[in-house]
DSSP file (Angstrom, degrees, kcal/mol; ACC not computed):
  #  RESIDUE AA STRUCTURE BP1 BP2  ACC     N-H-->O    O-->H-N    N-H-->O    O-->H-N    TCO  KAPPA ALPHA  PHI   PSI    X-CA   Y-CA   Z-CA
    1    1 A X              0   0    0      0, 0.0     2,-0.1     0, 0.0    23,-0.0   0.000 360.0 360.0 360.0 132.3   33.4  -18.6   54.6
    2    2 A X     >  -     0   0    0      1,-0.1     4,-3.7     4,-0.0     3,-0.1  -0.358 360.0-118.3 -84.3 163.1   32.6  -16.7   51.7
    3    3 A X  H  > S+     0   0    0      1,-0.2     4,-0.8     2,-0.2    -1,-0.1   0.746 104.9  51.2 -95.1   4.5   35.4  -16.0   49.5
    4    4 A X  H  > S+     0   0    0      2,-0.2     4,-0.8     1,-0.2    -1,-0.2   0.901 102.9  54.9 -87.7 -20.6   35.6  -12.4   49.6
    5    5 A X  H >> S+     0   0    0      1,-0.2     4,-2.4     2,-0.2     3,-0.8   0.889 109.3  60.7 -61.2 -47.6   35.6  -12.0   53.2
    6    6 A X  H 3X S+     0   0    0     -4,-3.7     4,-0.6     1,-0.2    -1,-0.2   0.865 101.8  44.3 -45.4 -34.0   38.7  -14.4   52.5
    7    7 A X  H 3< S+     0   0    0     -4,-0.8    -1,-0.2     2,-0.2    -2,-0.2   0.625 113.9  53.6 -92.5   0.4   40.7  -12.2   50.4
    8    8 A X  H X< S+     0   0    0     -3,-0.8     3,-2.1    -4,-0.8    -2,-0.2   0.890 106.7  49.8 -90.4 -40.1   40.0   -9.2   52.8
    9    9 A X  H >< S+     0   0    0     -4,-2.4     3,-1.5     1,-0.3    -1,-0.2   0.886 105.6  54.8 -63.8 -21.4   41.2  -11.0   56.0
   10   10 A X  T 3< S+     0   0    0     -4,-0.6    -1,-0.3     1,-0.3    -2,-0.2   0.356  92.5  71.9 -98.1  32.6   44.3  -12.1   54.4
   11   11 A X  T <  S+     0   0    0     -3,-2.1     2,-0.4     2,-0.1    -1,-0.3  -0.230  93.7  80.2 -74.0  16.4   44.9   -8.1   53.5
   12   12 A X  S <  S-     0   0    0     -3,-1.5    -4,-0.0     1,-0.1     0, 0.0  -0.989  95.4 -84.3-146.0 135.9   45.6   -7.8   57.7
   13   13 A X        -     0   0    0     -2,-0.4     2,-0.4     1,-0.1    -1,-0.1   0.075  46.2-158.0 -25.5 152.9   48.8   -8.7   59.7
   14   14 A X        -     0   0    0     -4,-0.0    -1,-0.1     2,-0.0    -4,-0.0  -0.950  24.3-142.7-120.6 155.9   49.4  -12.2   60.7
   15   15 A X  S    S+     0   0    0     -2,-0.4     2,-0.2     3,-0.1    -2,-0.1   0.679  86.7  28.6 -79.6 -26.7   51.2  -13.8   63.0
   16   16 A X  S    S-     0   0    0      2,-0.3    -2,-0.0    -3,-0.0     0, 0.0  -0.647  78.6-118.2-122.7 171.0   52.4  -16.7   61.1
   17   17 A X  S    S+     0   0    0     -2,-0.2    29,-1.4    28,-0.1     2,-0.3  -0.051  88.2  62.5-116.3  35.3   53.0  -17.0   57.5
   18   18 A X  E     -a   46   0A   0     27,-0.2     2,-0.4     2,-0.0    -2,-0.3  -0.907  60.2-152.1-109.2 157.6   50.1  -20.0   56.9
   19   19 A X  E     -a   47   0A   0     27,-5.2    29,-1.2    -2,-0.3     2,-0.7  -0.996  15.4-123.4-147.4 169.7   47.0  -20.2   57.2
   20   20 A X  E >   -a   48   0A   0     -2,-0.4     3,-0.8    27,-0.1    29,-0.2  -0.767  13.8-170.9-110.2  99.1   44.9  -23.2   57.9
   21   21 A X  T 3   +     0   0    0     27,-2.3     3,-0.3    -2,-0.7    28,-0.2   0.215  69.3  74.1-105.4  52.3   42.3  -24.0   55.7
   22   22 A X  T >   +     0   0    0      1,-0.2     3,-1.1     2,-0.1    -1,-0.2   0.488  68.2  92.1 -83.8  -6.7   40.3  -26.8   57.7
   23   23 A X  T <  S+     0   0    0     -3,-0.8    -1,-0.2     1,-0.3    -2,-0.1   0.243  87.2  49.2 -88.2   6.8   38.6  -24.5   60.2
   24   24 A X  T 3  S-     0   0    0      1,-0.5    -1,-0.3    -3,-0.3     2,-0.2   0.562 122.8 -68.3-105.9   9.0   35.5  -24.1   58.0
   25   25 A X  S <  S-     0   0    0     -3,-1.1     2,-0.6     5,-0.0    -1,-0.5  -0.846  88.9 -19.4 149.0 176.2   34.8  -27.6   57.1
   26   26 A X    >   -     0   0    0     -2,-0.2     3,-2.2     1,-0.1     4,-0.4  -0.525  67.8-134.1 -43.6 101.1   36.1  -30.4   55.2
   27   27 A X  G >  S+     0   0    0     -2,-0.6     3,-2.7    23,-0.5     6,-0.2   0.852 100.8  56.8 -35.0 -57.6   38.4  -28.2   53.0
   28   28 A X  G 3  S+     0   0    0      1,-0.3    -1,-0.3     5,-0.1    -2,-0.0   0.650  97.4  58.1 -52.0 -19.2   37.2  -30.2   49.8
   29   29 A X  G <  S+     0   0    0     -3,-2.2    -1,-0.3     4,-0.0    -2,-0.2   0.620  83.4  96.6 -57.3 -33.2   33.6  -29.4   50.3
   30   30 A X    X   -     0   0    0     -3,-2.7     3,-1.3    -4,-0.4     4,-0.2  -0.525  63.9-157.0 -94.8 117.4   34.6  -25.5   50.2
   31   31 A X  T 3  S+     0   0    0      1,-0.2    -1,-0.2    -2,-0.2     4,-0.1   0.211  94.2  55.7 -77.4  22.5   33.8  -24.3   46.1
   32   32 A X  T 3> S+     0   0    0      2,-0.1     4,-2.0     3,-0.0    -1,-0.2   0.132  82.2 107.9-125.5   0.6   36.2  -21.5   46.4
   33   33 A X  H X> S+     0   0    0     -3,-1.3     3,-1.2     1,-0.3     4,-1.2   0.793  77.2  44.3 -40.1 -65.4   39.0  -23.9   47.4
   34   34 A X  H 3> S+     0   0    0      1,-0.3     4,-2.1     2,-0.2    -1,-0.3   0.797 112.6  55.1 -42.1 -64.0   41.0  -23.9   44.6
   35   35 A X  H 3> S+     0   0    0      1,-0.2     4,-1.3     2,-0.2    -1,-0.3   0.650 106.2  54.2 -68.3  -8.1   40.7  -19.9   44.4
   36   36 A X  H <X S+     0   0    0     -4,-2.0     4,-1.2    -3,-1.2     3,-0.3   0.956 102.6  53.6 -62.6 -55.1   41.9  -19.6   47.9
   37   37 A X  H >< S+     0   0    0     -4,-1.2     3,-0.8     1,-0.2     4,-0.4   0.836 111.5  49.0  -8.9 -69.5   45.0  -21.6   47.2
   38   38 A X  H >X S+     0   0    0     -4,-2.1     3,-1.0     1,-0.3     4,-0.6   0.789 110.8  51.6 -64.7 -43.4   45.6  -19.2   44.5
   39   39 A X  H 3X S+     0   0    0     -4,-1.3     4,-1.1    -3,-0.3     3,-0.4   0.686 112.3  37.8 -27.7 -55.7   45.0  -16.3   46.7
   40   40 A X  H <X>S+     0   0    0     -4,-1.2     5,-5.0    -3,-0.8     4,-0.8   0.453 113.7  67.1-103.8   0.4   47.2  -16.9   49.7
   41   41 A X  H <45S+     0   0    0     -3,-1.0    -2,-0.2    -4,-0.4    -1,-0.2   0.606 102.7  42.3 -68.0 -28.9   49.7  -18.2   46.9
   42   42 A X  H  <5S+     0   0    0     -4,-0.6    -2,-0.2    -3,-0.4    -3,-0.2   0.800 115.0  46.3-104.6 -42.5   50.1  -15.0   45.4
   43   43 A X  H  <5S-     0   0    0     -4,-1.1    -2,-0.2     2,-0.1    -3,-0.1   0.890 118.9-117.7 -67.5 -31.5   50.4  -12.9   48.8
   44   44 A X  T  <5 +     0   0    0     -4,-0.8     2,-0.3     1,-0.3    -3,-0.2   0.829  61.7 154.8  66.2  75.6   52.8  -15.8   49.6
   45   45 A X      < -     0   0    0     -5,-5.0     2,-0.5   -26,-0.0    -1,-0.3  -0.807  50.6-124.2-108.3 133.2   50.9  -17.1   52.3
   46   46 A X  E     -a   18   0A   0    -29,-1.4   -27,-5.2    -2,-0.3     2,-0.4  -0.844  35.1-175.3 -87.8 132.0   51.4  -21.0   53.0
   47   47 A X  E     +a   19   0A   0     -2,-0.5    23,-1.3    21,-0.2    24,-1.2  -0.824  18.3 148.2-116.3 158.4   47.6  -22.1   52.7
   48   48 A X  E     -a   20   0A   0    -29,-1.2   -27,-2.3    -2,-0.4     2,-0.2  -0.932  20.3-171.2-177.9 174.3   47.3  -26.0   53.7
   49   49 A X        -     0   0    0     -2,-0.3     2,-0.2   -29,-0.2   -29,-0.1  -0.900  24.3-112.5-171.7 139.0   44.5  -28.2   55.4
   50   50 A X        -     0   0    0     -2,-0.2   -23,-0.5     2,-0.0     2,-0.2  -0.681  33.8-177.4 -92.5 152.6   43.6  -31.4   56.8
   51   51 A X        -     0   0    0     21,-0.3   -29,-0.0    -2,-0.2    -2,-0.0  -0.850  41.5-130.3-152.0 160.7   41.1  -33.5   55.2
   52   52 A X        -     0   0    0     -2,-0.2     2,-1.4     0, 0.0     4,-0.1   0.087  47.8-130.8 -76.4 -12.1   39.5  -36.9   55.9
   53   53 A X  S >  S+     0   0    0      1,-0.1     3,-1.5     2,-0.1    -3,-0.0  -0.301  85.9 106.5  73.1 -37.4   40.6  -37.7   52.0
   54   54 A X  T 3  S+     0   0    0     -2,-1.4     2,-0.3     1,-0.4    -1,-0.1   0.679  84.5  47.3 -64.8 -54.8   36.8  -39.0   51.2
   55   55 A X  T 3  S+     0   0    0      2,-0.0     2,-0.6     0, 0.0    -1,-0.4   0.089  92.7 126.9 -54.0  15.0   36.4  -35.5   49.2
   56   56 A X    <   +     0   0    0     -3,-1.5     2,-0.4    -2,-0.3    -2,-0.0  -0.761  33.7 177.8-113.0 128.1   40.1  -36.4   47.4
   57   57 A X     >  -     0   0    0     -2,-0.6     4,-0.6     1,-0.1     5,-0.2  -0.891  23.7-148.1-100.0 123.5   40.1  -36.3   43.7
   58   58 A X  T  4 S+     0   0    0     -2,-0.4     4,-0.3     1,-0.2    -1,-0.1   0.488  98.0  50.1 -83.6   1.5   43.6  -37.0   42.4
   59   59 A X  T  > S+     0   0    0      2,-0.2     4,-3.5     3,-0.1    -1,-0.2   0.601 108.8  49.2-115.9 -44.4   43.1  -34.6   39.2
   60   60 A X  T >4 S+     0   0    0      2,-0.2     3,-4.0     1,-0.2     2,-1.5   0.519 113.5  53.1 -61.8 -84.9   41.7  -31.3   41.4
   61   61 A X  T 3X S+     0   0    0     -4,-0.6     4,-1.1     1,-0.3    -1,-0.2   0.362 105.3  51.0 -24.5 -26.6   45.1  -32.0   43.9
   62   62 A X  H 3> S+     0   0    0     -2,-1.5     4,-2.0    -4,-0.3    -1,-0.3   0.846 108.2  46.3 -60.6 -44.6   47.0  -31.9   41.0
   63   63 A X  H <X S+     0   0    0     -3,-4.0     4,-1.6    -4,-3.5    -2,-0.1   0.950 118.5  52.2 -71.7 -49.7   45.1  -28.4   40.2
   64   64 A X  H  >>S+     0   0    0      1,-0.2     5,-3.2     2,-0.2     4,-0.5   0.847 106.9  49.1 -34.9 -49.0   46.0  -27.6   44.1
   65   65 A X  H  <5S+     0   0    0     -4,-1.1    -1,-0.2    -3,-0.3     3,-0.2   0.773 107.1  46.0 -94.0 -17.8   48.9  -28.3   43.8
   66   66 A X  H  <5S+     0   0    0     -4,-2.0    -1,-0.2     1,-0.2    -2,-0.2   0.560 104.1  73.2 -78.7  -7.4   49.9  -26.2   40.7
   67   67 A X  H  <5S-     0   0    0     -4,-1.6   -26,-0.3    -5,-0.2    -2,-0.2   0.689 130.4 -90.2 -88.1 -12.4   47.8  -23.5   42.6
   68   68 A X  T  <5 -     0   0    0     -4,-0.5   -21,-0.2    -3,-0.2    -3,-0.2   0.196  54.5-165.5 127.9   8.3   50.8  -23.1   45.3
   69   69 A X      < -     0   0    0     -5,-3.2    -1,-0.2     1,-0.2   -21,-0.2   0.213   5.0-170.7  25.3  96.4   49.4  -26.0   48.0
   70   70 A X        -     0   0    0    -23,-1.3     2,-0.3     1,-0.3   -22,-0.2   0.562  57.3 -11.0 -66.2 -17.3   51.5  -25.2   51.1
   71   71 A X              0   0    0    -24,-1.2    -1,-0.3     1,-0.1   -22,-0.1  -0.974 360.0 360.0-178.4 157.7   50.4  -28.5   53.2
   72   72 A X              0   0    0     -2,-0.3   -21,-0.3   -24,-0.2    -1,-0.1   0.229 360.0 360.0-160.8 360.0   48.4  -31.0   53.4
């Protein structure tokens, strides 16, 4: 999903206060991850995702997680 079509949907109601971002792919594959984080961090939206870890870098999670991580 590109990541301005990201920042538009999360301008519309939700039903929950996350959102889940493993339903485009392995989340760690995604180059906008990190600016999503920040994104639904600042609306204060829980963003989180499930991962296969193969894509997990101990240095970006650290960047994740200082980007407002909600789950993992």
């Amino acid at each position: 999903m590109p990541l301005a079509m990201f920042e538009r949907i999360l301008d519309y109601p939700m039903l929950y206060d996350g959102v889940a971002g493993h339903l485009f792919g392995e989340a760690f594959l995604h180059p906008d991850l990190l600016e999503m984080t920040k994104l639904c961090h600042e609306k204060n939206i829980k963003f989180g995702f499930s991962t296969n870890t193969l894509g997990l870098d101990l240095e970006f999670l650290g960047k994740l997680i200082d980007a407002g991580l909600g789950w993992l």
